[in-house]
N, C-alpha and C positions, 0 to 999 in steps of 0.2 A: 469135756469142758464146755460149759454154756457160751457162747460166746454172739447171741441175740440180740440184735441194736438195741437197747434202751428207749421205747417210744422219748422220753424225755429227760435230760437231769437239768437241774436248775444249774448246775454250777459246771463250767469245762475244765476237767482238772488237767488239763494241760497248759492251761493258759497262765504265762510267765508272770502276770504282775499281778498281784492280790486288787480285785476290786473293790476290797472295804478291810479295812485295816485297822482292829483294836489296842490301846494302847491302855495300860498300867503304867503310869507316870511315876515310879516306883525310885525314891534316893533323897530327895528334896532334901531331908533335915540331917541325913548321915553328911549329905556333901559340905552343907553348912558348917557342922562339926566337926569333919578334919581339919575345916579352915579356922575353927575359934572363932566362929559366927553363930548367930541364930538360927536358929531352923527355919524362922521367914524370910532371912538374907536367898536360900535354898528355893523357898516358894519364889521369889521373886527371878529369882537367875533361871528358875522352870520356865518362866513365860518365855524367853528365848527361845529352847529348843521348840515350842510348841511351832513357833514363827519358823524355824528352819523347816521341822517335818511338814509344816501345812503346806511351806513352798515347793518344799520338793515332791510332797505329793500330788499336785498341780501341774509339776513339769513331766513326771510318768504318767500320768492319766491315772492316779487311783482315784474313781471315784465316790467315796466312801470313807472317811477317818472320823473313828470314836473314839474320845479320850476319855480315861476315869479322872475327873479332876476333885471330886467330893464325894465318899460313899455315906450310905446311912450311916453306919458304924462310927464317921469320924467326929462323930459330936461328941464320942468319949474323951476327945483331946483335950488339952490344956484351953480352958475358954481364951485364954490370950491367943493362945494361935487360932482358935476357930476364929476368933474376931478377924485377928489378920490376914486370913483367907478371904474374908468374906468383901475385907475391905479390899483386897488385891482383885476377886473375881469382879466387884463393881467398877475397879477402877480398867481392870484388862475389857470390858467389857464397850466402856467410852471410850476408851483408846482405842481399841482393835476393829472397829469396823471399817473404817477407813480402808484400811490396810485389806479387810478382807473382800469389801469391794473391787478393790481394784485387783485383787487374785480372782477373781469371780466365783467366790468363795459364800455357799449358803449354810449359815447359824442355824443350828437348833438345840434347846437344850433338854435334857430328860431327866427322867428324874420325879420327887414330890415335893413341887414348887414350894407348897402351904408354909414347909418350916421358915422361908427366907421373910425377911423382910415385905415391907410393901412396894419399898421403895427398890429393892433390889430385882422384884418382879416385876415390877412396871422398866425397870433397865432391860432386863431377860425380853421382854414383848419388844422394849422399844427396837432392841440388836437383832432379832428374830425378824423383824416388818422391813427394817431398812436393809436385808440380804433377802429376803424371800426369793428375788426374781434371779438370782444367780444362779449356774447350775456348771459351771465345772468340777465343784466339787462341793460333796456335800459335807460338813465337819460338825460331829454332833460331841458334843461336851455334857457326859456323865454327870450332877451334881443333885447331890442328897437322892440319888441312888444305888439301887442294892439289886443282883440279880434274881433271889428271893421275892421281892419286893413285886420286881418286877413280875412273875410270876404268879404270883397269889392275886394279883391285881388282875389280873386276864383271867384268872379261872373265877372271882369275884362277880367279874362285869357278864360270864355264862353262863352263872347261876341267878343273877338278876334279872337277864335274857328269858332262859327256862320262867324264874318266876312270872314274868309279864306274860307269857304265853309264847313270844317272841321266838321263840328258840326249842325245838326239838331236842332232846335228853341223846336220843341218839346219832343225833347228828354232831354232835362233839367232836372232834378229834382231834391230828396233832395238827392241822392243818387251822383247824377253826380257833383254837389256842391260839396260837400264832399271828393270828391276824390283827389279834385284842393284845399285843405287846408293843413295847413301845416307841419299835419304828417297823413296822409290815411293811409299807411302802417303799423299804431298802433291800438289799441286798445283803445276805447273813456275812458276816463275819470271816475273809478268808484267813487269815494271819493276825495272831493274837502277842502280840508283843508285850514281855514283861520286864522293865529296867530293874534295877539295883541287885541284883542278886536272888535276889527270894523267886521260890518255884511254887507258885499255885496261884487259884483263881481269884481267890481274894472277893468271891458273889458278886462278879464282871461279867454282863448278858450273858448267865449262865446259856441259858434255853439257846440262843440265838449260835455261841458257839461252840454246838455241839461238833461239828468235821472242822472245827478252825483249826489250822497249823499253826504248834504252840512255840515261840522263841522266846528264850531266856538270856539277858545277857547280863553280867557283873554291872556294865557300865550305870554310874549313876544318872539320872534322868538329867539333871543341867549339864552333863558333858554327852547327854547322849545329841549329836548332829551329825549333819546331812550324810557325813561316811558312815558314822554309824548305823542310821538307817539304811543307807545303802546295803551294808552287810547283812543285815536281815531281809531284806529284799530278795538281795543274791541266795540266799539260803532256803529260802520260798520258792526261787525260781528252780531250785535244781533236786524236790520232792516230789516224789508220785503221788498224786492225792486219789484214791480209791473208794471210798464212800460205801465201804462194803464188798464192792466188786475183787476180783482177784487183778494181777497187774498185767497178767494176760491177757485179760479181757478188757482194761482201759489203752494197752494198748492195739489193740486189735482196732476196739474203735477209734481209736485216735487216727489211725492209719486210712478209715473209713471216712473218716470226718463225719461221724455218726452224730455230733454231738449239739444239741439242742440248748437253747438256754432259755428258762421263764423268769419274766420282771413276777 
């Protein structure tokens, strides 16, 4: 059995608490429905939980939460609801900074601004400038994108590299990808969290989580709070995370304290 330090891994898979933490906000309009509400009563009762997971991930030290709150795809919806989305994300967006200041709490959103409004992007920059200097944690909000998207858009901006001269053909790879997506600067994905019941990805930073540990749970996203996270937490905490390796050999190094980590 090989059992050779690892000059490097980016990630220590022993380490108990997920430093970036994906979330599929997945229930909104079934929750509404049981109750004999709208499915934007649903969006609205969402923004709660968001407010509990941001707190609670602030008080474990995740530093890292991405939430899907808008994919490409969802422009298929009913235009009444996309309106009410749009109007709920302008409105959560004047509301919430406040709040996220004093979490010390930094905004950013991703995504393909262009479809929004003018005026909803000039809100997106204004929320974005007035957290920039925050750094407990970082919380980036998915809207009008797609992991596709995301994707095609780095291999895109390689090829237009290449074109300019910029960029050597064989100098590509999965590393140089990556950097052209659309948060490099962070740390990939440890824990992929999916509410309402349904099990897949839904084209969520496909690329980015690739070794993310996937959790599934029934609960609907407005009843999903702080226990409920907590329990996906707990359930993170007590996997081996392996990255290829065998478990003999992460633990071995673990034992060594072998384990390196790059920003």
């Amino acid at each position: 059995m090989n059992t050779a330090t690892p000059a490097v891994l980016t990630v220590d898979p022993q380490r108990s608490v997920p430093r970036h933490v994906a979330i599929i906000m997945d229930g909104n309009g079934r929750w509404a429905k049981l109750r004999g509400r709208p499915r934007t009563a649903g969006h609205r009762e969402g923004v709660k939980s968001v407010r509990a997971v941001v707190e609670e991930c602030v008080r474990r030290g995740i530093d890292t939460l991405t939430l899907f709150a808008f994919s490409s795809e969802n422009w298929q919806r009913p235009r009444a609801e996309v309106n009410i989305l749009m109007e709920l994300f302008m409105t959560a967006l004047r509301g919430e900074v406040k709040r996220l200041n004093e979490n010390d709490v930094r905004l950013r959103v991703i995504g393909e601004r262009g479809a929004f409004s003018e005026k909803l992007q000039r809100r997106i920059r204004d929320a974005e400038t007035r957290t920039a200097n925050n750094v407990t944690l970082n919380l980036q909000v998915a809207a009008n994108y797609g992991g596709r998207w995301d994707i095609a858009r780095a291999a895109r901006r390689l090829a237009e590299e290449v074109r300019a001269g910029r960029l050597d053909p064989d100098a590509i790879d999965e590393d140089a990808l990556a950097r052209r997506l659309s948060f490099p600067d962070l740390p990939e994905p440890d824990l992929f969290i999916r509410t309402g019941g349904e099990q897949r990805l839904s084209n969520f930073v496909l690329w980015q989580s690739a070794y993310a540990e996937l959790y599934f749970t029934d609960i609907l996203w407005p009843d999903f709070n702080e226990a409920a996270f907590g329990h996906a937490l707990d359930d993170f905490s007590r996997r081996q995370r392996r990255f290829g390796h065998t478990g003999e050999q992460i633990e071995t190094w673990s034992a060594m304290g072998a384990y390196e980590r790059t920003e």
